[in-house]
TORRO-872459 format. One record per residue (C-alpha): residue number from 0; residue in one letter; x, y, z. Coordinates in pm, whole numbers, plus 50000, padded with zeros to 5 digits. Layout:
BEGIN
NUM_A_X_Y_Z;
...
// end
This chain:
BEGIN
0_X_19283_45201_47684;
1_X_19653_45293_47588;
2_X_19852_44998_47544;
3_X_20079_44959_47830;
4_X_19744_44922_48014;
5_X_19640_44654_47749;
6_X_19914_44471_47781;
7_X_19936_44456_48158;
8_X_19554_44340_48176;
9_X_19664_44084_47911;
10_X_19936_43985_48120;
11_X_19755_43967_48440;
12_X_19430_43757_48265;
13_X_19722_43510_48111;
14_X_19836_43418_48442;
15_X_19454_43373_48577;
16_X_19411_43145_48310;
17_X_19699_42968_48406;
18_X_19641_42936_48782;
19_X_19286_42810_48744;
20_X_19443_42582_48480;
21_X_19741_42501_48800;
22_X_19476_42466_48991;
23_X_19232_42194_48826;
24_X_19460_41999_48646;
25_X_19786_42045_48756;
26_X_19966_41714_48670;
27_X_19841_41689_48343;
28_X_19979_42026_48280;
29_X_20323_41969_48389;
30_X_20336_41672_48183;
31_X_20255_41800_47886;
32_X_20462_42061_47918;
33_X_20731_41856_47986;
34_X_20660_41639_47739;
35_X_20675_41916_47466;
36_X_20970_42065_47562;
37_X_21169_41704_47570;
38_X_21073_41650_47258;
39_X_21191_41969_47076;
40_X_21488_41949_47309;
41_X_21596_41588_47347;
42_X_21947_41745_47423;
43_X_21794_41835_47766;
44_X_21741_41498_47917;
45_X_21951_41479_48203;
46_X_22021_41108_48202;
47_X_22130_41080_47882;
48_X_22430_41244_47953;
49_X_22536_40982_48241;
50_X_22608_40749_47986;
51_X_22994_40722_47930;
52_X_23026_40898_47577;
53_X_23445_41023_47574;
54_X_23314_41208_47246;
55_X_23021_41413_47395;
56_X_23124_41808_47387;
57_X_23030_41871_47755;
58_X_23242_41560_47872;
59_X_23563_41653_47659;
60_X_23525_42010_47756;
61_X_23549_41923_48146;
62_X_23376_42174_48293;
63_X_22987_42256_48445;
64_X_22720_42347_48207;
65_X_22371_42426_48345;
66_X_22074_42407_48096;
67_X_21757_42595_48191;
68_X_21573_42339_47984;
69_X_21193_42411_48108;
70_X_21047_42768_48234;
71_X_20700_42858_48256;
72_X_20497_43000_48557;
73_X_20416_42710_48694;
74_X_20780_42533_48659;
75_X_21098_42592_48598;
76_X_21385_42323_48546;
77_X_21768_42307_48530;
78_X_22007_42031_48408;
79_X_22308_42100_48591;
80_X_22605_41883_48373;
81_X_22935_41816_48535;
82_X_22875_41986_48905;
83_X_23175_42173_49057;
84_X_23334_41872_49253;
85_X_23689_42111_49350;
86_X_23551_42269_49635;
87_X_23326_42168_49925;
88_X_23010_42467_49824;
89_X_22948_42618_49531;
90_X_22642_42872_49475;
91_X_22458_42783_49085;
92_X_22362_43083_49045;
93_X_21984_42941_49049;
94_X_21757_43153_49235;
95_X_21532_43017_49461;
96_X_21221_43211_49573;
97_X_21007_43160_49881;
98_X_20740_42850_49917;
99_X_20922_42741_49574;
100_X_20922_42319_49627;
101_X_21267_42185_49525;
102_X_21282_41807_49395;
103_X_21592_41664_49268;
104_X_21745_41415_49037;
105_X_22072_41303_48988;
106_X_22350_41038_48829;
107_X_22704_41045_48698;
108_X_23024_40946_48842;
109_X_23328_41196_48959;
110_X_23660_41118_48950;
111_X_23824_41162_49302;
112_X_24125_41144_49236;
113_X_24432_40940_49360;
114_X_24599_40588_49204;
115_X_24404_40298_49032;
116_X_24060_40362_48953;
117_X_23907_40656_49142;
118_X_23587_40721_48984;
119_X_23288_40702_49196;
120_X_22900_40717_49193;
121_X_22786_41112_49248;
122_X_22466_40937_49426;
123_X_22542_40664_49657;
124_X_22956_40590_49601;
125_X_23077_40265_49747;
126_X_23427_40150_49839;
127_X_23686_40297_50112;
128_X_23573_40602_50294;
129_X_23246_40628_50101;
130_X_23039_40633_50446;
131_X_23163_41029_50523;
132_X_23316_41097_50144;
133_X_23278_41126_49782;
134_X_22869_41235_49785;
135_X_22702_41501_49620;
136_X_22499_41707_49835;
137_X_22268_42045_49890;
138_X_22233_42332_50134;
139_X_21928_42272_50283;
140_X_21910_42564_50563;
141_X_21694_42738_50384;
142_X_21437_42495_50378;
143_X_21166_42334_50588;
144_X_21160_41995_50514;
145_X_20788_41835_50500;
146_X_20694_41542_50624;
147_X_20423_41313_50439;
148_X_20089_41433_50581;
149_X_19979_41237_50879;
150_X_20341_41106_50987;
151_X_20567_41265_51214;
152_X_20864_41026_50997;
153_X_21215_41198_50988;
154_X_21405_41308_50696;
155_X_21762_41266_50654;
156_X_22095_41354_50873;
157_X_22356_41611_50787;
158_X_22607_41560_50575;
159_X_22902_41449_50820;
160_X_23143_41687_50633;
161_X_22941_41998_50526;
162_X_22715_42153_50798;
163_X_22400_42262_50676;
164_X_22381_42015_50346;
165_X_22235_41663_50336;
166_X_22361_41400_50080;
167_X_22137_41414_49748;
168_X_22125_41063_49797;
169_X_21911_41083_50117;
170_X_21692_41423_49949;
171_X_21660_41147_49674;
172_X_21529_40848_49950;
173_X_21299_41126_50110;
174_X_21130_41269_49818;
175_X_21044_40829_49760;
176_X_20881_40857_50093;
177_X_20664_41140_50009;
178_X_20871_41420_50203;
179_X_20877_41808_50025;
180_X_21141_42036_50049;
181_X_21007_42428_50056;
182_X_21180_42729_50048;
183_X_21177_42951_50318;
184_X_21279_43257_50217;
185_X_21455_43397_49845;
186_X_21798_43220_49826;
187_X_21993_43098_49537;
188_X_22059_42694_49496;
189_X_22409_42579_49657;
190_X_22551_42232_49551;
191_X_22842_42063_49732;
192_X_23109_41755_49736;
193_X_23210_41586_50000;
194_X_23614_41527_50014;
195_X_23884_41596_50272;
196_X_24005_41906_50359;
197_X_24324_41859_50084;
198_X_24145_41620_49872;
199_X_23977_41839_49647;
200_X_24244_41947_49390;
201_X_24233_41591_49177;
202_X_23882_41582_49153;
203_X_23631_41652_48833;
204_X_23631_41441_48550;
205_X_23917_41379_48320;
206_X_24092_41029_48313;
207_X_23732_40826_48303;
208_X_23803_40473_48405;
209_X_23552_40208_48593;
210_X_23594_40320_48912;
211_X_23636_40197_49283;
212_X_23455_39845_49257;
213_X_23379_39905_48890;
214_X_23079_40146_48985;
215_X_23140_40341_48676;
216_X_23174_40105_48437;
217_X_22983_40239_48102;
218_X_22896_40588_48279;
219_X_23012_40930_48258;
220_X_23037_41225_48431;
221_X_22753_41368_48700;
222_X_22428_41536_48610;
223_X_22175_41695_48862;
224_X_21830_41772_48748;
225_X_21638_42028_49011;
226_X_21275_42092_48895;
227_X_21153_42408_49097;
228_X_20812_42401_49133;
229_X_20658_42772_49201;
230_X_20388_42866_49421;
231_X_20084_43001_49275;
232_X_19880_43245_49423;
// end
């Protein structure tokens, strides 16, 4: 056997392994893998960077930064840092591929712009306007949207701003209840902000102050975590 053809058999017995592996024991797995890569990258924890740190590189610098901090068969996650708040859509540039299930974290504050303090909550803002305004959101219609098994429960309502996006907040609230988000068909992962028509220009995340109702006192700029979980056949 020349070896191209041992190395594709190699290949293709790796990724047996790994589906019976997906297959038995799935959760421990993920965790572990998780767990390994966290701790050789501590860097990569999302949450960490929601704390209010003026000094942290990504905060001074202003601008989105998306870590691909976990890939393997079976998973692959990004850390998106600082999402583009200055325009209602914006494509990641992370490809999605079909029956790939899409779950979502998220925290941060944006600033929105305007007099006084401005900053608000990426996931769940309060104050003036915050019942149509001011959340982060997804395109979602690419997606079927599963319900828990045995319920016929709905999911969330469109964003009242963005057609075709739903506020990360509610994907968040969902996902609690045990609904799955599945992709239909190859697309690549689009993130939004919702803001008036002229209201975008001001936004992103320079001046940091405590924001509208203090909600972001002690906490920095936004930070989405999507964890794509692949289909294995």
């Amino acid at each position: 056997m020349n070896q191209a053809k041992s190395g594709i058999v190699g290949t293709s017995m790796l990724f047996t392994i790994l589906a019976m592996i997906y297959g038995g024991i799935s959760n421990i797995f993920q965790t572990s893998l998780v767990v390994s890569q966290a701790a050789a990258n501590p860097q990569d924890s999302f949450t960490a960077y929601c704390n209010y740190n003026p000094n942290e590189s990504v905060f001074k610098e202003g601008k989105q930064v998306i870590h691909h901090s976990t890939h393997s068969v079976l998973i692959d996650r990004f850390v998106i840092l600082l999402p583009v708040v200055k325009q209602r859509i914006t494509p990641t540039g992370i490809t999605l591929s079909r029956d790939d299930h899409v779950t979502i974290r998220a925290c941060g504050c944006v600033q929105t712009g305007g007099h006084g303090k401005t900053w608000k909550r990426y996931v769940n803002p309060s104050g003036p306007h915050s019942d149509r305004l001011y959340h982060g959101v997804m395109a979602l219609d690419n997606f079927n949207i599963i319900p828990p098994q045995g319920t016929t429960a709905r999911c969330c309502t469109s964003s009242p701003t963005i057609p075709g996006a739903i506020r990360i907040s509610d994907m968040i609230a969902a996902q609690n209840r045990g609904f799955k988000f599945q992709v239909r068909r190859q697309t690549v992962l689009v993130l939004g902000y919702e803001d008036e028509d002229n209201g975008y220009g001001d936004n992103g995340y320079s001046g940091h102050d405590d924001g509208t109702e203090n909600q972001c006192q002690n906490v920095g700029g936004a930070a989405v975590e999507i964890t794509i979980t692949h289909k294995v056949n």
